[in-house]
C-alpha positions as CSV (number, residue, x, y, z in Angstrom):
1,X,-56.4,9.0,4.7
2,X,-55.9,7.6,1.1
3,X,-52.2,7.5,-0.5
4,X,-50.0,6.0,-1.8
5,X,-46.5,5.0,-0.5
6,X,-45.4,4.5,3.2
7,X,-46.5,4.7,6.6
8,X,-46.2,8.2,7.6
9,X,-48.2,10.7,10.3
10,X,-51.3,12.7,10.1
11,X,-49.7,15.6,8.6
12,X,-48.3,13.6,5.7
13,X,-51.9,11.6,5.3
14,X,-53.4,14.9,5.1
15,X,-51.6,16.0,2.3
16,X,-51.4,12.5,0.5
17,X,-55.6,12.9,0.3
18,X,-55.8,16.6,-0.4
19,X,-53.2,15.6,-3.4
20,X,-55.7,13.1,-5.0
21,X,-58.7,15.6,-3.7
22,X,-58.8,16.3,-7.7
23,X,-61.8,19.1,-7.0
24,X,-59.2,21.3,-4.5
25,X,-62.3,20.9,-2.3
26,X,-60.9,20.8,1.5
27,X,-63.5,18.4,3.0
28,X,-65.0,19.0,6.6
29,X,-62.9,16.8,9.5
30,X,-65.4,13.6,10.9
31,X,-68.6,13.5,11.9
32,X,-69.2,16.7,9.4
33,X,-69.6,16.2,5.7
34,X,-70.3,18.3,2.8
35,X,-73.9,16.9,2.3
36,X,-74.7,18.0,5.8
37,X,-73.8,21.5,5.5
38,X,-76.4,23.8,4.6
39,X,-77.4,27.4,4.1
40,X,-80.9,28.8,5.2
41,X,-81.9,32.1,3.8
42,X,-85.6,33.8,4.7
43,X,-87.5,36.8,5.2
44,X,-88.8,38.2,8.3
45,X,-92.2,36.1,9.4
46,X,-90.9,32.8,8.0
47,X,-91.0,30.0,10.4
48,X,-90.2,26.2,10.8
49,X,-93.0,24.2,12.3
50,X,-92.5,22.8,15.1
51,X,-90.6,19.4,14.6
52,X,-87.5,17.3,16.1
53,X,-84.6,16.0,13.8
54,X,-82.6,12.9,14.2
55,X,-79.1,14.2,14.5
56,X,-77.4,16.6,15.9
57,X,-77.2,20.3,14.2
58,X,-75.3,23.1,14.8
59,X,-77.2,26.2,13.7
60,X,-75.0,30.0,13.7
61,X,-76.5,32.9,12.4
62,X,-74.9,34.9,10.2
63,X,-77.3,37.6,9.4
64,X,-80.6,38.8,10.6
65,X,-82.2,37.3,13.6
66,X,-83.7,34.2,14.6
67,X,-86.1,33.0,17.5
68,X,-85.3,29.1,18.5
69,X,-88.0,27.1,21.0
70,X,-86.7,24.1,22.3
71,X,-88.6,21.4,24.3
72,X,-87.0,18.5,25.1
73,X,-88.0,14.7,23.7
74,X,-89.6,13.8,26.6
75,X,-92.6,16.0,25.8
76,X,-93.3,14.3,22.4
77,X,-96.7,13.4,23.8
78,X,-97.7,16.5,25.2
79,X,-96.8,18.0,21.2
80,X,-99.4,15.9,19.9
81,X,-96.6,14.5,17.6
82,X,-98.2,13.5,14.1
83,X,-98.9,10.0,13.8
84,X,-96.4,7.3,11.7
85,X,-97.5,6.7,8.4
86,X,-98.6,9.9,7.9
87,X,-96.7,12.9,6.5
88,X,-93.6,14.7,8.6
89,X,-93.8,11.8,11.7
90,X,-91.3,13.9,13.4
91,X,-93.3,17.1,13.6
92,X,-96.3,18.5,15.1
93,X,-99.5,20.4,14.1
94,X,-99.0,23.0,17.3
95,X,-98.4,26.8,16.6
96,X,-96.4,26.6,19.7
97,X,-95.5,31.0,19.6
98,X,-99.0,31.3,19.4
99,X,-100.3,28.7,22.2
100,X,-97.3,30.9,24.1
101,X,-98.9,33.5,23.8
102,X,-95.6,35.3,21.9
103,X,-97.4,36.9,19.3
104,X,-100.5,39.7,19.6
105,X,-102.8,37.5,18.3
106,X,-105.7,36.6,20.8
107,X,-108.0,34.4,18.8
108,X,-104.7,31.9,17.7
109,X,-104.0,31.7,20.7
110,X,-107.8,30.7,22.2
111,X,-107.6,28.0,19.0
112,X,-104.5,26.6,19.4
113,X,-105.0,26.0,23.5
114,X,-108.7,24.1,22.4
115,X,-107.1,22.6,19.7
116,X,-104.2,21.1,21.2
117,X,-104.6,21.0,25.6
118,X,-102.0,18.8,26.5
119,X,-99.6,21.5,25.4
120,X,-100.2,23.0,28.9
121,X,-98.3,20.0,30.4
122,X,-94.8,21.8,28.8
123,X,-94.8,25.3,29.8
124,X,-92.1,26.4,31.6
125,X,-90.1,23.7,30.5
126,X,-89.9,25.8,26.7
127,X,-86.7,27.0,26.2
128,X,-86.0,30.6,24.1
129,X,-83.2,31.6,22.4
130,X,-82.7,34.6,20.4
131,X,-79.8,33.8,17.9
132,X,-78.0,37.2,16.6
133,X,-75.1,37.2,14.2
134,X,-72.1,34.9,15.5
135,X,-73.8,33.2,17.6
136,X,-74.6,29.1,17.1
137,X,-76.5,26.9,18.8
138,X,-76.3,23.1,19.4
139,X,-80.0,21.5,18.9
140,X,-79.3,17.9,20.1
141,X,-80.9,14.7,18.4
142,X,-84.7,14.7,19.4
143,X,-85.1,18.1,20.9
144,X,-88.1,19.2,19.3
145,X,-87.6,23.4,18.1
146,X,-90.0,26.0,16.5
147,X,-87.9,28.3,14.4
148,X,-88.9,32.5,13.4
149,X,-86.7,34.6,11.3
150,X,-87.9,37.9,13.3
151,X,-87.5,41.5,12.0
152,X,-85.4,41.2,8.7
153,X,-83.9,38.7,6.3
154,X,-82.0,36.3,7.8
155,X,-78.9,33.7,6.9
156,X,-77.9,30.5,9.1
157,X,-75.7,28.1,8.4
158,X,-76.6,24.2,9.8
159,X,-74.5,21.5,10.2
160,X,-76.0,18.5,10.7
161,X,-74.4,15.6,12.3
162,X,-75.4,12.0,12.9
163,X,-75.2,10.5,16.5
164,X,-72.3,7.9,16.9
165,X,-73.1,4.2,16.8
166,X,-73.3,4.3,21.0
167,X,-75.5,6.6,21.0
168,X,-79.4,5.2,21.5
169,X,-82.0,5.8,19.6
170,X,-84.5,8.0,21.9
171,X,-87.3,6.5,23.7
172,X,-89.8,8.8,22.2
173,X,-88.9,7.8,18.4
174,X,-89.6,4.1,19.6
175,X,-92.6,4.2,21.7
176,X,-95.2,5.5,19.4
């Protein structure tokens, strides 16, 4: 809280730090923050590659629709993870709708298989979700996740969250 003068319960701490909150800004209750809020806008066809972050994110959709793969972070080898030191360590080169086969696109599909084999070692342990307006998903710390906007422009709202001081970090951030 943050005031001045006596003792006094949540309710008057509250309003003692919205007071000095000079900006009227009403800041986001803990583990959010301001800084981790953000607002995704794209057009149908965009993607995020195929990557893991190291918090925890909350993604809703608010317009449009988006398609989420999810694998979870004890597949990092089998995702041919990029190598530390070089660029994006906590992503990965595979086209993972295409080696899925989710698109109509034969011959990126032939090229990513050769390209990158070991991806045969996660499927049916790929998880889809098709987010439609209203609904948010949790991506946990780790969980790696391919994102599509699909048929028209689409806005998402993430909030990003960092794990609590108990939580570990995971083996597959630590092992490579």
């Amino acid at each position: 809280g943050g005031g001045g003068g006596g003792g006094g319960g949540d309710a008057c701490s509250a309003a003692a730090a919205r007071e000095e909150d000079a900006s009227g800004s009403n800041p986001p209750p803990p583990p959010f923050t301001e800084r981790a809020a953000s607002v995704w806008v794209s057009s149908p066809g965009c993607i995020t590659p195929l990557h893991f972050d190291l918090c925890h994110g909350l993604l809703t959709q608010l317009s449009g629709r988006k398609r989420v793969l999810l694998v979870a972070p004890e597949h990092a080898r089998s995702l041919h993870r990029n190598p530390r030191g070089r660029a994006n360590p906590n992503s990965s080169p595979v086209d993972l709708p295409a080696w899925l086969g989710l698109g109509d696109d034969e011959t990126a599909r032939a090229r990513e298989r050769e390209r990158h084999p070991r991806v045969a070692n996660v499927v049916g342990e790929v998880y889809e979700c098709v987010l439609t307006p209203g609904d948010t998903l949790y991506v946990p710390p780790f969980w790696w996740h391919h994102v599509t906007t699909l048929d028209r422009a689409s806005t998402s709202l993430l909030l990003a969250f960092d794990p609590d001081a108990e939580e570990s970090v995971h083996p597959c951030v630590e092992d490579e």
